[in-house]
C-alpha positions in Angstrom: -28.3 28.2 4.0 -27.4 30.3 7.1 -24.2 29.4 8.5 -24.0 28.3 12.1 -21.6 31.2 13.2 -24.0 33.9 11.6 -24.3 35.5 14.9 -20.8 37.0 15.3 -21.1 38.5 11.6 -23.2 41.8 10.6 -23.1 40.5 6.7 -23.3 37.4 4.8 -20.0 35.7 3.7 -18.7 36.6 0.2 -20.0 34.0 -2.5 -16.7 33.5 -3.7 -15.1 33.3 -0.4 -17.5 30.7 0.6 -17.0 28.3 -2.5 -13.1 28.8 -1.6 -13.9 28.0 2.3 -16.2 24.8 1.5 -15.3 21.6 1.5 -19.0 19.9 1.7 -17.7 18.4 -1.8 -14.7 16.6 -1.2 -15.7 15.0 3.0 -19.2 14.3 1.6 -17.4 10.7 1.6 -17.2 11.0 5.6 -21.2 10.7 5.9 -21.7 7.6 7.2 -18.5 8.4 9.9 -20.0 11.5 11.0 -23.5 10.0 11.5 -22.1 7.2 13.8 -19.7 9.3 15.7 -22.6 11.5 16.6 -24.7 8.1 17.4 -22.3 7.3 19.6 -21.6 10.8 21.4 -25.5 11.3 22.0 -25.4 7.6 23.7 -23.0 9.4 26.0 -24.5 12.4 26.8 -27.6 10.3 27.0 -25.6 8.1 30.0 -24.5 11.1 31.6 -27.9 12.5 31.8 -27.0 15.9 29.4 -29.9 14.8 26.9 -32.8 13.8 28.1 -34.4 10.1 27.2 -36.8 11.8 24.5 -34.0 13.9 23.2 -31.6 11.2 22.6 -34.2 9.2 20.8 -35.6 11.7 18.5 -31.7 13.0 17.8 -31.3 9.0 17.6 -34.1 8.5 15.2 -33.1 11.5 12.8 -29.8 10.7 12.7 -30.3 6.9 11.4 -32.9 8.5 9.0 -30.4 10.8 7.6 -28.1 8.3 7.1 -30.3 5.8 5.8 -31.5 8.4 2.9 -28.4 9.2 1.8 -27.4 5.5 1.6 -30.5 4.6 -0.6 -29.8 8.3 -2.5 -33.5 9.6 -1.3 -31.4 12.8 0.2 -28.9 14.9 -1.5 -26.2 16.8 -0.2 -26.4 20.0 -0.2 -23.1 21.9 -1.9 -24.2 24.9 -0.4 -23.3 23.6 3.2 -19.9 24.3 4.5 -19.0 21.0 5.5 -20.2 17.5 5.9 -20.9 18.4 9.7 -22.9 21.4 9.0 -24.8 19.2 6.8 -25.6 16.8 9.0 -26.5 19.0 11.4 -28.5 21.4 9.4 -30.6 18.3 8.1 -31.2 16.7 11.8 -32.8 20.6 12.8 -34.4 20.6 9.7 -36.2 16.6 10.8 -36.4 17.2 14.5 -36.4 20.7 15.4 -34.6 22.2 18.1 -33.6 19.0 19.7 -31.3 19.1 16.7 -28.9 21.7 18.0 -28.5 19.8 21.4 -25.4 17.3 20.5 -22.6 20.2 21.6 -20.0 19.2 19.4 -17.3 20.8 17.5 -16.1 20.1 14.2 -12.4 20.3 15.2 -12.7 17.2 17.4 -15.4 16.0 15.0 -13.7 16.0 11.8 -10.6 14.5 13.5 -12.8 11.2 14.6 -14.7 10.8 11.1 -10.6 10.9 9.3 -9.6 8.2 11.7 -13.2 6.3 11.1 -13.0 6.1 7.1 -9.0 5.5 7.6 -9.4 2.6 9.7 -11.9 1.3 7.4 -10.3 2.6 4.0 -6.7 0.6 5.2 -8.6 -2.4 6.0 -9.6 -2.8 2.7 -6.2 -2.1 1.3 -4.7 -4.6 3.8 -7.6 -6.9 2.4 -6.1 -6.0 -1.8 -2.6 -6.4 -0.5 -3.2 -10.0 0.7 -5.1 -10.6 -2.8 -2.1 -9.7 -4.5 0.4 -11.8 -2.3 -2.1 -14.9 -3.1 -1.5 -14.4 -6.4 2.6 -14.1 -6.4 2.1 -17.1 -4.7 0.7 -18.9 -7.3 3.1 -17.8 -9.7 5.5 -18.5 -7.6 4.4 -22.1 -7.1 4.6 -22.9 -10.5 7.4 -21.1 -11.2 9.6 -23.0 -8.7 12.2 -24.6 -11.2 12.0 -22.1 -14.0 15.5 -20.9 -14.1 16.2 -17.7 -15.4 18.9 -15.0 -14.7 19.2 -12.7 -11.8 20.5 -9.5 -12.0 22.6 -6.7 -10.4 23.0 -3.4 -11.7 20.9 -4.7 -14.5 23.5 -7.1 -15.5 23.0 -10.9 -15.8 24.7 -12.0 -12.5 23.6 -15.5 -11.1 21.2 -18.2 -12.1 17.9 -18.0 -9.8 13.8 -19.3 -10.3 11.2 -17.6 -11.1 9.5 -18.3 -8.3 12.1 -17.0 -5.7 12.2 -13.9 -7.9 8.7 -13.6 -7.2 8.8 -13.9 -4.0 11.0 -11.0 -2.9 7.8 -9.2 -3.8 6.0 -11.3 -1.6 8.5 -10.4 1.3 7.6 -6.6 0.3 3.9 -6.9 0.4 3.9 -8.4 3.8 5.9 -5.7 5.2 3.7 -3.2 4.0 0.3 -4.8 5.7 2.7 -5.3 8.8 3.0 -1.1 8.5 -0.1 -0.4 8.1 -1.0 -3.0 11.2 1.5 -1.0 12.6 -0.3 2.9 11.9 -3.2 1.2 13.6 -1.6 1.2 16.7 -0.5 4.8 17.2 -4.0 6.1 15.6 -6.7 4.2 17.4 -7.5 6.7 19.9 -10.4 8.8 20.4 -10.1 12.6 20.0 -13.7 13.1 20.3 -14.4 15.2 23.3 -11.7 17.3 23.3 -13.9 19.7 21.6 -12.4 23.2 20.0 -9.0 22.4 21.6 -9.6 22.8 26.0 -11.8 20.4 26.5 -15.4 21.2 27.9 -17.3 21.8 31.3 -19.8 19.3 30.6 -19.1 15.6 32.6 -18.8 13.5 29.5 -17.5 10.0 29.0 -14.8 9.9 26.7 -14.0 6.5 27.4 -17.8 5.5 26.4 -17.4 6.9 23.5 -13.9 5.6 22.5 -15.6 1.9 23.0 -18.4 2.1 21.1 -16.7 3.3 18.2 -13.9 0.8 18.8 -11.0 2.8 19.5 -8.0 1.6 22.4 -8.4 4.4 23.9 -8.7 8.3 24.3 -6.4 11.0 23.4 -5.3 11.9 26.4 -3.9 15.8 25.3 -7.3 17.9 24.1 -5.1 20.2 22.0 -2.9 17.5 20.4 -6.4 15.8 19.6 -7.6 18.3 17.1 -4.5 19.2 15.9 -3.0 15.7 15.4 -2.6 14.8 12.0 0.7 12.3 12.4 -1.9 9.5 11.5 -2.5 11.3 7.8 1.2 11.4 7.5 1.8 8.0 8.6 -0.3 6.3 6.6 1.0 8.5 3.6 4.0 7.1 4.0 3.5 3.7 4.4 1.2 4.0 1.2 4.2 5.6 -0.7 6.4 2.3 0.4 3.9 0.3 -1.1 3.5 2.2 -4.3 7.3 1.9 -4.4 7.1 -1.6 -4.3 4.2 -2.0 -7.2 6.5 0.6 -9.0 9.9 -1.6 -8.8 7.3 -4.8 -9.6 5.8 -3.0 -12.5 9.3 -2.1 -14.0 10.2 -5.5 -13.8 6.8 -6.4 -15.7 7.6 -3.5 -18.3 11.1 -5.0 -19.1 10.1 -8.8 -18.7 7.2 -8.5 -21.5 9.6 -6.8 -23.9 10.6 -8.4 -27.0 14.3 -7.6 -25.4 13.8 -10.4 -22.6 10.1 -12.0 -23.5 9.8 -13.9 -19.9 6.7 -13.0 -19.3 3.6 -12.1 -21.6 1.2 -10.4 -19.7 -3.0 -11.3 -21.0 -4.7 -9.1 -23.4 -6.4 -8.0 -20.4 -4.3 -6.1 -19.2 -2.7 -4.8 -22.0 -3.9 -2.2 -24.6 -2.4 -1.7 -28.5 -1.5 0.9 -30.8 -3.3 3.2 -32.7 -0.9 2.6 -35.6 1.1 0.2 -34.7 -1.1 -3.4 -34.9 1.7 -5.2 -33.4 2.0 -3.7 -30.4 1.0 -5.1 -26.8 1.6 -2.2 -24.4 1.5 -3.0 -20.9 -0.3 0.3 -19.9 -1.9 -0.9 -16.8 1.9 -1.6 -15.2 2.9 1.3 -16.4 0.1 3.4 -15.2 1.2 1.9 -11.9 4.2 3.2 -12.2 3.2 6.5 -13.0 0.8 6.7 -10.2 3.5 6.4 -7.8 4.8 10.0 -8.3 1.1 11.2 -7.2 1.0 9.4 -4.0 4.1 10.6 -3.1 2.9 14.2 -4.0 0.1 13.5 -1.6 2.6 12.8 0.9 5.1 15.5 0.2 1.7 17.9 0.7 0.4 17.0 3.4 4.0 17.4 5.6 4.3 21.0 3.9 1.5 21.7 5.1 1.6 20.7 8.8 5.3 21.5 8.6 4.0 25.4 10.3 0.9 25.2 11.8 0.8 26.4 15.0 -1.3 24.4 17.8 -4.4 23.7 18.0 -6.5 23.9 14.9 -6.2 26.0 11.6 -8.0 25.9 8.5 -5.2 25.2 6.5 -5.6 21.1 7.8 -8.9 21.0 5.4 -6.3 20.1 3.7 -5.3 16.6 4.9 -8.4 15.0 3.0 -8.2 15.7 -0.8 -4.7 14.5 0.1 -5.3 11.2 1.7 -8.5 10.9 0.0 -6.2 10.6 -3.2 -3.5 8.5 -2.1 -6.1 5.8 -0.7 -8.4 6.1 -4.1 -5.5 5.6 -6.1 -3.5 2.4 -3.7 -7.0 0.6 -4.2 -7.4 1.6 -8.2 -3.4 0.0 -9.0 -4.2 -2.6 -6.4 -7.1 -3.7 -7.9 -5.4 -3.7 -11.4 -2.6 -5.4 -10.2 -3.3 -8.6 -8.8 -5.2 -10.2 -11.3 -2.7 -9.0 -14.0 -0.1 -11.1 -11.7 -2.4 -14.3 -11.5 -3.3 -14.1 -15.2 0.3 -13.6 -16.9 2.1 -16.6 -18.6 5.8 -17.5 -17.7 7.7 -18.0 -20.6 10.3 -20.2 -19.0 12.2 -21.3 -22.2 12.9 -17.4 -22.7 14.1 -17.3 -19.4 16.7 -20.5 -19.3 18.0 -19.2 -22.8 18.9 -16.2 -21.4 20.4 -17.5 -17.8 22.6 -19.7 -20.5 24.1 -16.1 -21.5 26.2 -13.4 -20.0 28.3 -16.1 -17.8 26.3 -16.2 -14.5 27.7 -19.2 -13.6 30.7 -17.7 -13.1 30.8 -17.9 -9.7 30.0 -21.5 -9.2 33.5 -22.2 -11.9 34.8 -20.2 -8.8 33.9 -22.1 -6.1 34.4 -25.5 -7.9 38.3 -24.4 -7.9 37.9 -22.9 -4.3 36.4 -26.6 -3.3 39.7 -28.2 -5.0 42.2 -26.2 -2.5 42.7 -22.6 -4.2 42.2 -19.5 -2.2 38.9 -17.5 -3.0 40.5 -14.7 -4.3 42.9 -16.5 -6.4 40.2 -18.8 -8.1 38.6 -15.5 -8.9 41.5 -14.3 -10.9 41.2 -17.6 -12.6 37.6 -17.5 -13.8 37.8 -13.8 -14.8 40.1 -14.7 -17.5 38.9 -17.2 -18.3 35.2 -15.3 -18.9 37.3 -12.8 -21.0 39.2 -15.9 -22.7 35.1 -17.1 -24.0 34.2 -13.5 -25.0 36.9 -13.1 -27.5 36.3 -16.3 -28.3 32.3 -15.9 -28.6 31.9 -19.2 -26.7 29.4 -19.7 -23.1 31.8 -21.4 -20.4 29.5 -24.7 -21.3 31.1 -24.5 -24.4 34.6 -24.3 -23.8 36.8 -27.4 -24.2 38.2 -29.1 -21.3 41.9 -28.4 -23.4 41.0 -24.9 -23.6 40.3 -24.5 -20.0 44.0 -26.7 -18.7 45.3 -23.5 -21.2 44.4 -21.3 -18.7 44.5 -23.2 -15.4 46.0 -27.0 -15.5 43.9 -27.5 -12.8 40.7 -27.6 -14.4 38.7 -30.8 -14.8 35.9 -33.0 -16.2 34.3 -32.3 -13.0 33.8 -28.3 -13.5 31.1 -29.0 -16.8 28.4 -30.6 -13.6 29.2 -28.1 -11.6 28.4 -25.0 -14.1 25.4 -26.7 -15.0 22.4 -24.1 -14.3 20.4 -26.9 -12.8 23.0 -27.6 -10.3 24.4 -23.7 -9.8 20.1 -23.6 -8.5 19.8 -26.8 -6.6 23.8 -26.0 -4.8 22.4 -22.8 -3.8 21.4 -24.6 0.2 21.3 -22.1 2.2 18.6 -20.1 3.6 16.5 -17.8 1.8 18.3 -18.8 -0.9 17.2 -20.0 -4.5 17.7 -23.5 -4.3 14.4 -25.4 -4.4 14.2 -26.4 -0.5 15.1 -22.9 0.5 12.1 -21.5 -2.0 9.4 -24.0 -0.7 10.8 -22.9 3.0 9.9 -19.1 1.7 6.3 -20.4 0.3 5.2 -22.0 3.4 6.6 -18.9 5.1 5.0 -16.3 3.3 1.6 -18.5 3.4 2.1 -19.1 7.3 2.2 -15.0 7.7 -0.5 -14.1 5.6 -2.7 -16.6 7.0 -1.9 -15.2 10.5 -2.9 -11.6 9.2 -5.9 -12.6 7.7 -6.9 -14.3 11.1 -6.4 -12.1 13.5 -9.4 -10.0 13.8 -7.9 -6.7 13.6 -7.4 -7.2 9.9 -10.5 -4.7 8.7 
């Protein structure tokens, strides 16, 4: 195929040097962008009298036929072409003729719109997973609503909390990270098409036309920062890599939780895989693929700001380089999204697990504390108190449940019959009142919230 800047060169491009320039493999995926980008841009130059009436229709007509054959798989792309663009355009030449040649574009402006095109779309669906997955911690988190079990800091048993408000920090995660990417939408939505190679062009065209048909807020009002802008790669890279970070910190929690070392949770055979020598194993590979994928998108983040970190302005072949990058980081969100919810909505609580182990490691501490703080004592002072007595039950292998009223007026004569309802795990949950909290109000407060805000996002009709 003869390249479309053959006339500047006296000799063909070097076959290997033209595998290594190509990327007609990897944007192949931006087909269906390119096509309407150029739909809409011959509409313009249609309005603005540039193409005639019978060239707009028969660049119309070959366009919608390309596209249509390479939907139903009746055309192939060619791997010999540089780029999607010079694809397209090769093909429409090849169906029309010379009315083929007549959409005066250029692919640095081009390949800008079709990134933000399949972005918009791609993050819409991932906004669309996302709100899958928060579904599903809410159902767990329904009916996890009294299951006490122990919460921890620094990986140490600290205070009684549910299941469900456990779950539901994730929750709070996964609605910040649609609000990001609700966010990125705002920033990118705007038009670079018709800034051309970088200065613009002396043709009268309608940008703003353009912008509306294809949905955009606007127009990208620097020509040179419109082809060389690339912040919308790196922003949605980011936000991508927070919300690997959270499925990462989720799936560590689901990697420790299905261990026979805490066995709260047992995740279903579905999403689990054995040993090839081992037949009592149940690995949880898929949560632990998750993790593992995490590393990659941030790779795909860490690459992409390298290599934008020295590019001069405008355009330089070196941003070819933004799409295997995001093209990766969006393939693999979806892939561990896709996973991940339905492991969530299909794993079984073991709750008994759970309150045996809140009944260990003292995390009712806290509450002896404030019982003695509620009787007169200074904070501080009813914290010296507890601590020894905590050290008091290790030596002498006893929970603070078990400890005798005598044994505690040994350490504090202030102690009473009252202090055995107030270390009660029921009670150390249903005391904790106040907002955001674990106490069962403050947890169907944070359900109702949490359904309130994804109902709103799913609503509102930017939500792809």
């Amino acid at each position: 195929m003869e390249k479309m800047w053959a006339g500047r060169f006296e000799k063909s491009i070097d076959k290997q040097a033209d595998d290594f320039n190509s990327s007609i493999r990897f944007d192949c995926r931006l087909y269906r962008q390119d096509i309407e980008g150029s739909l809409a841009h011959a509409a313009m130059l249609r309005a603005q009298r540039i193409l005639t009436e019978e060239e707009w229709l028969s660049i119309t007509e070959g366009l919608c036929e390309i596209l249509e054959d390479l939907r139903s798989g009746k055309l192939e792309f060619d791997m010999n072409a540089e780029d999607i663009h010079m694809f397209v355009e090769g093909e429409l030449t090849k169906r029309i003729g010379e009315n083929g040649k007549k959409l005066h574009r250029s692919r640095n402006d081009q390949v800008a719109l079709d990134m933000k095109l399949y972005l918009r779309e791609e993050c819409g669906e991932i906004q669309r997973l996302t709100a899958k997955l928060i579904e599903a911690i809410l159902q767990q988190a329904e009916a996890g609503r009294e299951m006490i079990m122990p919460g921890y800091t620094h990986l140490q048993r600290a205070q009684p909390v549910t299941f469900g408000h456990h779950l539901l920090s994730y929750a709070m995660m996964f609605l910040r990270d649609i609000g990001r990417m609700k966010d990125w939408k705002v920033r990118m939505n705007y038009s670079p098409l018709g800034c051309c190679a970088l200065a613009g062009t002396t043709y009268n065209t309608d940008r703003d036309m353009v912008a509306k048909t294809l949905h955009f807020d606007g127009i990208a009002m620097n020509s040179i920062d419109g082809v060389s802008d690339r912040d919308f790669c790196v922003e949605l890279l980011s936000a991508l890599s927070v919300l690997m970070m959270h499925l990462s910190r989720f799936s560590e929690e689901l990697i420790l939780w299905s261990s026979w070392e805490f066995k709260f949770i047992e995740l279903d055979d579905g999403y689990t895989t054995g040993s090839s020598i081992m037949p009592q194993k149940k690995n949880p590979d898929m949560a632990e693929l998750v993790r593992g994928k995490t590393g990659r998108v941030y790779g795909d983040l860490m690459a992409m700001l390298t290599t934008l970190k020295g590019l001069p302005l405008a355009y330089n072949k070196d941003m070819q380089e933004d799409k295997e990058t995001v093209f990766d980081a969006v393939d693999t969100v979806k892939a561990c999204l896709g996973v991940f919810a339905p492991m969530i909505s299909t794993m079984k609580p073991l709750p008994l697990n759970m309150y045996r182990a809140a009944g260990k490691g003292y995390i009712n501490a806290t509450d002896l504390a404030d019982y003695l703080v509620r009787g007169g004592l200074p904070f501080r002072t009813a914290y010296k108190i507890v601590g020894k007595t905590v050290a008091h039950c290790i030596k002498a292998e006893k929970t603070l449940e078990e400890l005798s009223l005598e044994e505690y007026k040994k350490i504090y004569d202030g102690f009473d019959g009252g202090l055995y309802e107030a270390i009660s795990l029921e009670n150390c949950v249903k005391k904790r009142i106040s907002a955001g909290g674990t106490g069962p109000e403050s947890v169907k407060a944070q359900l109702a919230y949490v359904r309130e805000k994804l109902g709103e996002l799913i609503r509102e009709k930017d939500f792809y």
